[in-house]
C-alpha positions in Angstrom: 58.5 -198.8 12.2 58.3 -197.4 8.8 56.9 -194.3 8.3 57.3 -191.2 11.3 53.2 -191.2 11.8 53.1 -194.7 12.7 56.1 -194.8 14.5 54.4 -192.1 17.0 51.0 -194.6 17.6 49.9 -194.5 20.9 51.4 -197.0 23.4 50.1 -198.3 26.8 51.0 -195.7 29.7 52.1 -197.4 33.0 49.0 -196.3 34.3 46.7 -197.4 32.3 48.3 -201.0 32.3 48.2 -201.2 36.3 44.5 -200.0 35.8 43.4 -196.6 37.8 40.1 -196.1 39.2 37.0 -195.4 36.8 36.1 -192.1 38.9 39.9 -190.5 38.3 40.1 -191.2 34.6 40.5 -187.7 32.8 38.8 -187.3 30.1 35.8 -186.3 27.3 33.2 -188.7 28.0 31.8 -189.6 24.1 35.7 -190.7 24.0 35.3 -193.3 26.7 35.1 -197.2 27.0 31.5 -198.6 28.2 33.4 -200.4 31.1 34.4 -196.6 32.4 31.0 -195.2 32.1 30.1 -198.4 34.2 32.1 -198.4 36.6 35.2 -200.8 36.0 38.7 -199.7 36.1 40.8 -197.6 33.0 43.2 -200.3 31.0 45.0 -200.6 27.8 41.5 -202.2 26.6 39.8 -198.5 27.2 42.6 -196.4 25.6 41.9 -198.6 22.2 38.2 -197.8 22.5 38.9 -193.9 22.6 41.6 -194.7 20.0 38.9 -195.9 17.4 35.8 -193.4 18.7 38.8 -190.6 17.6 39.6 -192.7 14.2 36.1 -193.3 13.2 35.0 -189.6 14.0 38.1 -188.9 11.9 36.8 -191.1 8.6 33.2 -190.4 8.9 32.9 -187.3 9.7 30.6 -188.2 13.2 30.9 -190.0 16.1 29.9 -193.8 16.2 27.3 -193.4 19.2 25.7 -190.4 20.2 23.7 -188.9 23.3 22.4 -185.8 24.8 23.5 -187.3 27.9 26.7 -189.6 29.0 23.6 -192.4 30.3 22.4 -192.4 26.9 25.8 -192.4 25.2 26.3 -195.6 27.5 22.7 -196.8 26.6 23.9 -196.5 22.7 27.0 -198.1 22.9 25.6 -200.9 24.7 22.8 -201.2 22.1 23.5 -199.5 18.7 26.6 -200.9 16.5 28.2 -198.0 14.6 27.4 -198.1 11.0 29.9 -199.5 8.4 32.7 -196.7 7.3 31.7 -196.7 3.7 34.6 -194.7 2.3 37.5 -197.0 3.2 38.6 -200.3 2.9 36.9 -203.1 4.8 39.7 -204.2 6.5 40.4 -200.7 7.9 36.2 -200.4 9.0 36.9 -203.8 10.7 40.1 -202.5 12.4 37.9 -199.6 13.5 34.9 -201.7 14.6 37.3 -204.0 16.6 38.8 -201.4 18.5 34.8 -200.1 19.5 33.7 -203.7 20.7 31.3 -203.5 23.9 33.8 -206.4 25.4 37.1 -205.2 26.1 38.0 -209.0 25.8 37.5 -209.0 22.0 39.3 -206.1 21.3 43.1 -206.3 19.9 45.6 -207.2 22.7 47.0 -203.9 22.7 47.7 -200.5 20.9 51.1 -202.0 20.0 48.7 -204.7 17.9 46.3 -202.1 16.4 49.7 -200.2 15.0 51.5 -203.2 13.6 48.0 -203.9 12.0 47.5 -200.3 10.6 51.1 -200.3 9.6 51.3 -204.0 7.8 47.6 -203.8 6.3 48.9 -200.2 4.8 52.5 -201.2 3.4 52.0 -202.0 -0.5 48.6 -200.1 -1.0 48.0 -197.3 -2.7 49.0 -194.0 -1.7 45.6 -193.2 -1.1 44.6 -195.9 1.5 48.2 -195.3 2.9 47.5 -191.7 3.3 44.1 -192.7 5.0 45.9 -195.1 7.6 48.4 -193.1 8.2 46.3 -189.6 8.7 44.6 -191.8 11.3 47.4 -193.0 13.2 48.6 -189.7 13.2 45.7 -188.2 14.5 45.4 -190.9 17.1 49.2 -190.5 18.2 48.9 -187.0 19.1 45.2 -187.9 20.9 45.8 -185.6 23.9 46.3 -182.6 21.6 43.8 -183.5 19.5 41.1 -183.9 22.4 41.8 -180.5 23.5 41.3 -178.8 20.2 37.9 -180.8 19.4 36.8 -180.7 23.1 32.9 -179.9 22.4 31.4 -176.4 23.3 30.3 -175.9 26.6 26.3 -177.3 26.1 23.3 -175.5 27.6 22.1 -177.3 31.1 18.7 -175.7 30.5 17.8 -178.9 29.1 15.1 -180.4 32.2 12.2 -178.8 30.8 12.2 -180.4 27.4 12.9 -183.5 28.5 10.3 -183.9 31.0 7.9 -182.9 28.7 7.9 -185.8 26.5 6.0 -187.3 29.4 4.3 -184.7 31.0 2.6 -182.0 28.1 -0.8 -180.8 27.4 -1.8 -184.2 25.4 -1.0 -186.0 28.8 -2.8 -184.1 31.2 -5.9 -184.2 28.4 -5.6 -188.7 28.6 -5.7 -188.7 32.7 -7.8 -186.1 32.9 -6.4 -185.8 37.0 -8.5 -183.6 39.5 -6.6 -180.2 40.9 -4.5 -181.6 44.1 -3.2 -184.9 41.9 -2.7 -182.2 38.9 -0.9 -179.8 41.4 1.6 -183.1 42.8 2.6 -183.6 39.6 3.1 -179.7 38.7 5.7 -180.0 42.4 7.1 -183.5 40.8 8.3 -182.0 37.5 9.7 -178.6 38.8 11.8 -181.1 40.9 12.7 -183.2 38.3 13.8 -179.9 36.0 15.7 -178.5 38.5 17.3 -181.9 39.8 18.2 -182.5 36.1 19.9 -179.0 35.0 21.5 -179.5 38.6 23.4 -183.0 37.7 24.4 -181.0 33.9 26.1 -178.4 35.7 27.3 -180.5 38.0 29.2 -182.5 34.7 32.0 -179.8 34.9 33.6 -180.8 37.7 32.2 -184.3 39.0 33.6 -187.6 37.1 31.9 -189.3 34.3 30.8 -192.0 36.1 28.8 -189.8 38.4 27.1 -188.3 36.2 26.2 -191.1 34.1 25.2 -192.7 37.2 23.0 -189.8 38.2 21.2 -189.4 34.6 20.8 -192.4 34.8 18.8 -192.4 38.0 16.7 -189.3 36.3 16.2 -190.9 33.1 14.4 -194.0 35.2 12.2 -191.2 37.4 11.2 -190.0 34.1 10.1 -193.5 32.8 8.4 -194.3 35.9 6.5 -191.3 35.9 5.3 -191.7 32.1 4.5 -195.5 33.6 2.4 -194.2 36.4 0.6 -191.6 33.9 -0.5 -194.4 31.8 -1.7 -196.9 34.3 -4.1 -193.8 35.4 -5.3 -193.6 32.1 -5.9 -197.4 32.1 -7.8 -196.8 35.7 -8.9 -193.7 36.8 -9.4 -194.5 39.8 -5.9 -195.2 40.4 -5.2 -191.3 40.3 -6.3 -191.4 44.4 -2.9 -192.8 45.0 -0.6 -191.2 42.5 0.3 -188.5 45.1 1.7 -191.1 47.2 3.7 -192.8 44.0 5.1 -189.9 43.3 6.6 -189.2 46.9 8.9 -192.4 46.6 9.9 -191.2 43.3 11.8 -187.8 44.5 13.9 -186.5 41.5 16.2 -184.9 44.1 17.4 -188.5 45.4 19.3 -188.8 42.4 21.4 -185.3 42.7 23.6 -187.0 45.4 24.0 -189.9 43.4 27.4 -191.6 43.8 27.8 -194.9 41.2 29.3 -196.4 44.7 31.2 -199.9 43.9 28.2 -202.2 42.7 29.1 -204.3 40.1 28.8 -203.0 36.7 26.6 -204.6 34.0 27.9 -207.6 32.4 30.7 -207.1 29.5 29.0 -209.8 27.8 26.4 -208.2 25.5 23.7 -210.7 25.8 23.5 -210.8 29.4 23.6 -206.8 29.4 20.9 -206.5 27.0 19.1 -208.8 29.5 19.7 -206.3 32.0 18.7 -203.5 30.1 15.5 -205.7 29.2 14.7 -206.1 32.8 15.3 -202.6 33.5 12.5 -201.0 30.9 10.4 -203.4 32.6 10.8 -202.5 36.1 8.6 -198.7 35.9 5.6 -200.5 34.7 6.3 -202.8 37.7 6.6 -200.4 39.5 3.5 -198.1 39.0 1.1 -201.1 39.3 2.1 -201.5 43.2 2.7 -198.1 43.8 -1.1 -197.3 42.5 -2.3 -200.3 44.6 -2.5 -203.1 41.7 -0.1 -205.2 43.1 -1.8 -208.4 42.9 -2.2 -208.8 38.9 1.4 -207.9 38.3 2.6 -210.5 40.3 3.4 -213.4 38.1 5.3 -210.9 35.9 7.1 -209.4 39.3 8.3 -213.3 39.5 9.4 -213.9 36.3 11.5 -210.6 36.2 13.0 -211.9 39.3 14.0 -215.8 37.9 15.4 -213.4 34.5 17.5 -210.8 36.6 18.7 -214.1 38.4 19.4 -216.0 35.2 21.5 -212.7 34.1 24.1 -213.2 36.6 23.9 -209.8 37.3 23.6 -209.5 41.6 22.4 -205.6 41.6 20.0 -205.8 39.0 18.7 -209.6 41.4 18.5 -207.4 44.3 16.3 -204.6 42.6 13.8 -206.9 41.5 13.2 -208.8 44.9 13.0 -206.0 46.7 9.7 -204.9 44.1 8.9 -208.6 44.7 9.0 -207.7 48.7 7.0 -204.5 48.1 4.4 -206.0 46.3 3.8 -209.1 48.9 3.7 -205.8 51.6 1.3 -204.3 49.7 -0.8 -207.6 49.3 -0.7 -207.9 53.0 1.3 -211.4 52.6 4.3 -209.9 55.0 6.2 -213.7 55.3 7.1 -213.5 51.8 7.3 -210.3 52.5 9.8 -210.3 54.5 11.8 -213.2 52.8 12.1 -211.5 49.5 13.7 -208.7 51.5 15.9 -210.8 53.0 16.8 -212.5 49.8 17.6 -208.5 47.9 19.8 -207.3 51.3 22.0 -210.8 50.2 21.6 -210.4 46.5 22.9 -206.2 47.0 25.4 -206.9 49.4 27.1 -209.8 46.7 26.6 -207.0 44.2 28.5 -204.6 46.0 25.7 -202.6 46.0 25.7 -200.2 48.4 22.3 -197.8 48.1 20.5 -201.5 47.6 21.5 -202.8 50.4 20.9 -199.8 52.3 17.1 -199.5 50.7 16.9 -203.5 51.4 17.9 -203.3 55.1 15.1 -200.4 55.0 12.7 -202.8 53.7 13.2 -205.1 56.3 12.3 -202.3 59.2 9.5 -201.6 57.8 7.6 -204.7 57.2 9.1 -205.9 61.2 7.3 -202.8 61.9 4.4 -203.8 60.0 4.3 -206.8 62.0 5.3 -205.0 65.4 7.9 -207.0 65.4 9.4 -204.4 67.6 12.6 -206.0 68.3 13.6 -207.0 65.2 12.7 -203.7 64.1 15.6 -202.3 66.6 18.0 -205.1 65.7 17.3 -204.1 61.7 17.7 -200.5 63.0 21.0 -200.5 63.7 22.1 -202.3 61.0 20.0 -200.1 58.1 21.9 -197.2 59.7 25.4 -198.8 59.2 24.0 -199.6 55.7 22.6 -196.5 55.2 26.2 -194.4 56.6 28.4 -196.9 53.8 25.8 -196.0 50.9 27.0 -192.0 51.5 23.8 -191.3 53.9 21.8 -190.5 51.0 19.0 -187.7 52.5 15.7 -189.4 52.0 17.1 -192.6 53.3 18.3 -190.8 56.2 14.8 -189.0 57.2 13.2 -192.7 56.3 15.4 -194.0 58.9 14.2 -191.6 61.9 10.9 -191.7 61.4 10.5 -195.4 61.3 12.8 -195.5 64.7 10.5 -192.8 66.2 7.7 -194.9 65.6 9.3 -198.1 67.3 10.4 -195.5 70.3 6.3 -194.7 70.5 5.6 -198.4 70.7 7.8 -199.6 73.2 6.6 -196.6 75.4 9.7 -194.7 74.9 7.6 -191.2 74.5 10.5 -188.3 75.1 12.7 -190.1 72.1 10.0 -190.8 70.0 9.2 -187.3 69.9 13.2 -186.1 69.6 13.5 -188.9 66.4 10.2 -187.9 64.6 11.1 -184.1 65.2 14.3 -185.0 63.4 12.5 -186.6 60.7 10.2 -183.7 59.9 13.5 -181.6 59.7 15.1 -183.6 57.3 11.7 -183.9 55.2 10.9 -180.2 55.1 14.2 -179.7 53.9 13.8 -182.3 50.9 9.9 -181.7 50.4 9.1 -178.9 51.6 6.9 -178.2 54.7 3.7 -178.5 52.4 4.3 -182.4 51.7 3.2 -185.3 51.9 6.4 -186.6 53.7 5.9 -184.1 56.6 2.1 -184.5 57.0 2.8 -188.2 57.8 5.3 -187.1 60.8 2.9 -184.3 61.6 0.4 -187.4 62.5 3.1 -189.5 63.8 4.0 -186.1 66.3 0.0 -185.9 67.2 0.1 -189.5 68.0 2.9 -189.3 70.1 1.7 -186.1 72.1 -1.6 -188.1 72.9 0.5 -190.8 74.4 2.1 -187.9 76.9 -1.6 -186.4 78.0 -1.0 -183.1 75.6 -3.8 -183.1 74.1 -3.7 -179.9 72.7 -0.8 -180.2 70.9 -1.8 -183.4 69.9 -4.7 -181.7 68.1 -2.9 -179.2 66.7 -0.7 -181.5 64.8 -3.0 -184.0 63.9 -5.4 -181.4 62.3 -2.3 -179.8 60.5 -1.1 -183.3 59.1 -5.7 -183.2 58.1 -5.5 -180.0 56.5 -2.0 -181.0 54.7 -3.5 -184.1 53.5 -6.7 -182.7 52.0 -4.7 -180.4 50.0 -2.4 -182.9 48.4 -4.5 -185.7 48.0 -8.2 -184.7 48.4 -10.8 -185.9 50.2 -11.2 -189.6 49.6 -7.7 -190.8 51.1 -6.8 -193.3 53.5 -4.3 -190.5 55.0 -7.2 -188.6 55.3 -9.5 -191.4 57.2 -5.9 -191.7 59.6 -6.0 -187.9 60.2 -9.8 -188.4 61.4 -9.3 -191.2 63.5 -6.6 -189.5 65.8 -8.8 -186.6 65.6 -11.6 -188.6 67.2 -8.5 -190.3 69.4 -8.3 -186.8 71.0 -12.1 -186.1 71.6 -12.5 -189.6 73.0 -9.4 -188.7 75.7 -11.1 -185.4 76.4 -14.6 -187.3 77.5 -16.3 -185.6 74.2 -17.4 -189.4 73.6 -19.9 -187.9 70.4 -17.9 -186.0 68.3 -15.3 -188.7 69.2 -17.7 -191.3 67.3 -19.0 -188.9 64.4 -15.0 -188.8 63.8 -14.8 -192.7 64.1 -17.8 -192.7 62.0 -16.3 -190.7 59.0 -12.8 -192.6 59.2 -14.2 -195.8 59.4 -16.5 -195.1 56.0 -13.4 -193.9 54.3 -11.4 -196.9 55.1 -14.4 -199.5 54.2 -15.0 -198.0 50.6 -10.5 -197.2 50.1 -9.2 -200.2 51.6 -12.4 -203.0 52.8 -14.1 -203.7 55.6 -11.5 -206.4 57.2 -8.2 -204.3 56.7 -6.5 -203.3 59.3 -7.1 -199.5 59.1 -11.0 -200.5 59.8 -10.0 -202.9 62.4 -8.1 -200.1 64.5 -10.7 -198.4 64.0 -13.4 -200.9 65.3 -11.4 -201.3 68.4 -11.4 -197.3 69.0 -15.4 -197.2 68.6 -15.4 -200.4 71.4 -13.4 -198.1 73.9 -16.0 -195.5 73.0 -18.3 -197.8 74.0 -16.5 -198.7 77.4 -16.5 -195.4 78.5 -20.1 -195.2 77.7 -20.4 -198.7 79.8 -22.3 -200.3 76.9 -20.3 -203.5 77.2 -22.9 -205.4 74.5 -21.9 -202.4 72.1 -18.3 -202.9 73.1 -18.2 -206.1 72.7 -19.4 -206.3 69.0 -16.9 -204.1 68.3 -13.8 -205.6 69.5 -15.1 -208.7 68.1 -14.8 -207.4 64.5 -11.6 -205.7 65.3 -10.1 -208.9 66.5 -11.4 -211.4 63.7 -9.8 -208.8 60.5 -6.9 -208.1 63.2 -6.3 -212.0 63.8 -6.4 -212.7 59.9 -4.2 -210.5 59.1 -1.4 -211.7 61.5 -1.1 -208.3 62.9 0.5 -207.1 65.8 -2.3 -205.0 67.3 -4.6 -207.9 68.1 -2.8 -207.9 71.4 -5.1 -204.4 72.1 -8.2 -205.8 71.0 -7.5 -208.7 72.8 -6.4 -206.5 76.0 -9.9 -204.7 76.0 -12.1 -207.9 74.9 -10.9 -208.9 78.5 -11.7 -205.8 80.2 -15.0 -205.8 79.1 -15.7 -209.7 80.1 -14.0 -208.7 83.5 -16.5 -205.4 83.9 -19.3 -207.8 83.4 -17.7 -210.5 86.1 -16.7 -212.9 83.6 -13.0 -212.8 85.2 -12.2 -216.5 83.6 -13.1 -215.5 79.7 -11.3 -212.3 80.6 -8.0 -214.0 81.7 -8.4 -216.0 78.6 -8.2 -212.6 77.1 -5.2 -211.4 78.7 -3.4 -214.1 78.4 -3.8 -213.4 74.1 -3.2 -210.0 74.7 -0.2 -210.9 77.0 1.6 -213.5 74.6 0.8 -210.8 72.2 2.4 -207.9 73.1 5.6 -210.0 74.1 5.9 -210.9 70.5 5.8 -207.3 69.3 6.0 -204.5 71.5 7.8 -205.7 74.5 7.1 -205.1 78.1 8.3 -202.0 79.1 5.3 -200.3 77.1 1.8 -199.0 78.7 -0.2 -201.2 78.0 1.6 -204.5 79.1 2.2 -202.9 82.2 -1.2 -202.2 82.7 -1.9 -205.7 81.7 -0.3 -206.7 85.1 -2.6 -204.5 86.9 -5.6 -205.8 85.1 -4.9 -209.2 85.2 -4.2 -209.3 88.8 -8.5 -208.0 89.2 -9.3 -210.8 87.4 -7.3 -213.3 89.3 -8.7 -212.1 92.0 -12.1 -212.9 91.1 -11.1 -216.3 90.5 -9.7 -216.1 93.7 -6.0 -216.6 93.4 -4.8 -214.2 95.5 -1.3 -214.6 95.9 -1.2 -215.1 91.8 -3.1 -211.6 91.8 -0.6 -210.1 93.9 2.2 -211.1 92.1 0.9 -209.4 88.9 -0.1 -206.7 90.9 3.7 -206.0 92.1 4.8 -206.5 88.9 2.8 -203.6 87.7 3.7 -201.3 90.8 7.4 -201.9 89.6 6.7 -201.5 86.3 5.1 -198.6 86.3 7.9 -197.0 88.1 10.5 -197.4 86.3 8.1 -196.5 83.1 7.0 -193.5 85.6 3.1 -194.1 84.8 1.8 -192.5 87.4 -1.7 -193.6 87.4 -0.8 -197.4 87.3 1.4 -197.1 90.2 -1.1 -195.7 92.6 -3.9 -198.3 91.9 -1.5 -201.6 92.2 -0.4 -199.6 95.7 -3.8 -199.5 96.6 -4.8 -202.8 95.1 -1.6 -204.2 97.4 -2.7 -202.5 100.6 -5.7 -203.5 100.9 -6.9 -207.6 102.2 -8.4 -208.8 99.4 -10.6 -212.2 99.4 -12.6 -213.7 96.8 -15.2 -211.1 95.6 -19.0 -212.2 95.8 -19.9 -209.8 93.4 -18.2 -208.7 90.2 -15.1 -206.7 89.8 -15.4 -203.1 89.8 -15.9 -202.1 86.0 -13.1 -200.1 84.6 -13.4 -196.4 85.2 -15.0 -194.2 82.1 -12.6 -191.6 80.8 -11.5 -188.5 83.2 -9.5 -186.1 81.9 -8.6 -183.5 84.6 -7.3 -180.1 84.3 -3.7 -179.9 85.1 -3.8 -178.2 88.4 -2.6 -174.6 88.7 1.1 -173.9 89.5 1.4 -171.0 92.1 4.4 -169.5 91.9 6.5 -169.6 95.4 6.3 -167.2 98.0 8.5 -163.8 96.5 11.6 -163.5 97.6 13.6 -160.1 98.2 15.1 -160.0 94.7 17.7 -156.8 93.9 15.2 -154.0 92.2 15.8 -155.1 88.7 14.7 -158.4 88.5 11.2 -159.5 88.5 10.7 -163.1 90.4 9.8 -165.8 87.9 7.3 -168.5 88.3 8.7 -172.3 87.8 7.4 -173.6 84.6 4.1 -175.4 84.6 3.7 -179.3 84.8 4.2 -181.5 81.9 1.1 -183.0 80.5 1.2 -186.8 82.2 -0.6 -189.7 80.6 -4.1 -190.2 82.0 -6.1 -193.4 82.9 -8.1 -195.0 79.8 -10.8 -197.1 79.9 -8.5 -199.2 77.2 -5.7 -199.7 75.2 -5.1 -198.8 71.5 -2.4 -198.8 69.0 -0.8 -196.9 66.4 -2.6 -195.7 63.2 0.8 -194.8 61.9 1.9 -196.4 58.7 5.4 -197.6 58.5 
């Protein structure tokens, strides 16, 4: 080499020419490669990168991309060319501007080629250019010692309320003009997002570029969405009912545990990664249209972003935009494509190597199963989502989704004692994300009250259900159809209690709110319908009844949903109570075909089926058919321990039964009995010291309905 400053150029280290993972590469990020800040490995190809960041900083007196934070120094590099180094020759700018290409592929070959370059370019010009070449090279061969003399000032990580307040500032809240409790959910959502972003800066001194960057990242898209929810409610006002609700699958907090995980990295190839980066500006607007309940318009654009992300080649960036196309079919209420465009992002994330995609994929899935009561998929899903989930670093909200859907497919398939042990869990894990005062925890405060019903405690039944009303009302307001759920269990509880008129000023009140929020043949309104006709059973006003299970069943049967199986369940009670024991079997059989799709046989209500089947083929006079059910019931019942059902199919069994003349029995109105009082056993001589102690009361037991009824719970 001629000269001792180019003689001392940097080489290739062993390391760096075996490649060493992205996360363990040392370093000040403005000083690394795009393909580190993505994810790839370190090689030769990303110490020439930081070779001509140093050189041009050198010659220009700045760096050639800049950022307040690593994701928007990797935003810039990806999109902003460095300027053209006006003070030195063109060959040397192009030397430069080679060494800073986005593709390590058209980079030089290696260091050893960028010094004979600087070297042979140099020889033979004038001292002054020479000097110029040289000062770089020297700079660049001493680049350790150099980095640790210019290593930046430590910056300020109070930097969360500034940022957030390009979105969120007095100008804002003057276009959307929100009411208080939307106002106040926003207020929570931007302390969160402040303190989740100063939280990832500080976290910068000790956690690996990569994480960060991935983490900003995440904020920086939490920040978009919000400003894209924000001006969707200024379009719409009326869309501010739901922006609570948006905002709770938006937590800033999520992105704090952030790890960048081994998805594939966006394309090298700068077309196809401004295509990504394209898709991704897109995808709040997207967003915010189905999280506000406009699903439907922004469907032909949700498609296109889906055929683009899969023209990019890019499998992550695929998987995120089927998944929104899987969210807005759920939210249109079409839950077959539904759940194929889940499908299609679990395959699309898992050839991406993305982890946390999969994992909120295989999520996806549960939810519309459960949506479909589709119970046993939903178990099978289950246990996969959780392996997911466990791969992707068990990432908090994930983890509380997890348990409360799998409490709520315990409560459907009858299995009350874990159902309550999974959605405790789940209010845990929220109220330690959320806060007790959330949205997140009033929806497994409801889930709890539902459960507690099941069980016969009634009390505490009420108590959680009118905590979850209370919670509700305060974040949301009154005109919610969170709000209309919390009024229906409400009037679930009078009903069981034999207060059949508050029960149906309750229904009353739900059933308006879900007509005006949601329409008259949704699914919410059908439950609801079906509620009123056991109202109307108890009452033994079958015509009444009947009217109402009728509408239940025709929205229930058009929307494909599972719970048709209880409308259909008490349509045939009522045709038995009026002796019609053929229409009614006609009945049961739906009901029974039903629940063996969704909810299985080990639940309440198929159990009872038996039992109530086994009347009605008894007033059709098969008698040995009748008894068969019967059994089935008896045994059932048992092994469910359903204490009620087991004693009628013993008595039904016991006693000769014939063709019946006159009509069947009808079903018995409501009863709810006091738990009898537990006298404490005879004393016994105890030393002086002790006082004798009673043995704890009885557990509440389910009691006999008049019907059966599902879950308002939404998954």
């Amino acid at each position: 080499r001629s000269g001792t400053s180019l003689a001392t150029a940097p080489r290739e280290s062993s390391a760096l020419a075996t490649g060493t993972p992205a996360t363990s590469v040392a370093g000040t990020p403005a000083y690394m490669a795009p393909e580190l800040l993505r994810g790839h490995v370190a090689t030769a190809a990303s110490d020439q990168f930081g070779f001509g960041v140093t050189a041009y900083e050198v010659l220009a007196g700045r760096r050639p991309f800049t950022g307040t934070t690593w994701a928007e120094l990797a935003s810039a590099i990806d999109r902003d060319p460095p300027a053209r180094l006006a003070a030195v020759p063109g060959w040397l700018d192009a030397a430069i501007r080679r060494c800073l290409a986005v593709d390590p592929a058209r980079r030089l070959a290696s260091m050893t080629e960028v010094a004979d370059l600087l070297e042979e370019r140099a020889r033979g010009r004038r001292p002054t250019l020479w000097i110029a070449a040289a000062a770089t090279t020297a700079v660049l061969a001493s680049g350790a010692t150099w980095l640790a003399i210019h290593e930046p000032a430590a910056r300020s990580c109070d930097l969360g309320a500034d940022q957030i307040a390009s979105v969120w500032n007095d100008a804002a809240r003057q276009r959307v003009g929100l009411d208080a409790p939307v106002a106040a959910s926003i207020a929570r959502w931007t302390a969160a997002w402040i303190t989740a972003r100063d939280t990832v800066c500080r976290a910068g001194e000790y956690e690996p570029p990569a994480v960060i960057a991935a983490r900003e990242r995440c904020l920086d898209g939490r920040r978009a969405e919000l400003a894209a929810l924000l001006d969707r409610v200024a379009a719409s006002p009326r869309a501010a009912e739901r922006l609570g609700d948006a905002l709770a699958t938006l937590p800033p907090s999520e992105c704090t545990s952030l790890a960048p995980g081994a998805a594939d990295p966006l394309p090298l190839d700068p077309a196809r990664a401004a295509a990504v980066h394209d898709i991704a500006r897109e995808l709040p607007a997207v967003r915010a249209a189905i999280a506000l309940g406009d699903a439907r318009p922004v469907a032909p654009m949700i498609a296109q972003l889906v055929e683009r992300a899969r023209a990019s080649g890019h499998a992550p960036t695929l998987a995120d935009t089927l998944l929104l196309h899987a969210e807005a079919a759920r939210a249109t209420a079409d839950l077959a494509t539904a759940a194929l465009s889940a499908r299609d992002a679990v395959a699309a994330a898992e050839r991406g190597h993305d982890d946390l995609g999969a994992a909120r994929a295989w999520i996806a899935r549960m939810t519309i199963a459960g949506d479909r009561r589709d119970l046993a998929a939903t178990d099978d899903l289950a246990a996969i989502a959780e392996a997911a989930i466990d791969r992707a670093g068990a990432p908090p909200h994930l983890v509380a989704q997890l348990l409360r859907i799998r409490g709520l497919v315990a409560y459907n398939r009858g299995q009350l004692a874990l159902a309550h042990a999974l959605l405790g869990e789940a209010r845990t894990a929220y109220a330690e994300l959320a806060g007790e005062r959330s949205i997140e925890v009033a929806a497994v405060l409801s889930s709890l009250g539902t459960v507690e019903r099941a069980t016969g405690d009634l009390d505490a039944a009420e108590r959680h259900h009118r905590l979850a009303l209370a919670l509700d009302r305060e974040l949301r307001g009154d005109r919610h159809p969170d709000v209309a759920r919390d009024l229906h269990n409400l009037a679930g509880v009078a009903r069981l209690r034999g207060e059949l008129d508050a029960a149906v000023m309750l229904y009353r009140e739900a059933l308006a709110l879900e007509d005006a929020l949601r329409g008259p043949t949704s699914v919410e309104s059908a439950l609801t319908h079906n509620s009123l006709g056991l109202v109307h059973m108890a009452r033994r006003d079958w015509a009444a009844a009947e009217t109402e299970l009728a509408l239940a069943r025709h929205a229930l049967r058009a929307a494909g949903h599972g719970d048709l199986a209880f409308a259909e369940h008490n349509a045939g009670l009522v045709m038995a109570a009026r002796g019609r024991h053929a229409e009614a079997l006609v009945h049961f059989d739906s009901a029974g075909a039903a629940y063996a799709a969704t909810i299985g046989d080990a639940a309440a209500a198929p159990i009872r089926l038996h039992l109530d089947r086994a009347r009605s083929e008894l007033g059709v006079g098969r008698t040995a058919l009748a008894r068969a059910h019967a059994t089935q019931a008896r045994d059932a019942a048992t092994r469910a321990d359903l204490g009620w059902i087991v004693d009628e199919a013993i008595v039904f069994l016991a006693e000769p039964r014939a063709r019946p003349r006159t009509p069947a029995p009808a079903p018995l109105p409501v009863v709810i009995e006091p738990a009898p009082a537990v006298m404490p056993p005879p004393p016994t001589p105890q030393p002086a010291t002790e006082s004798p102690v009673p043995p704890p009361p009885a557990a509440p037991q389910p009691k006999r309905d008049v019907g059966v009824y599902g879950s308002s719970q939404g998954w």
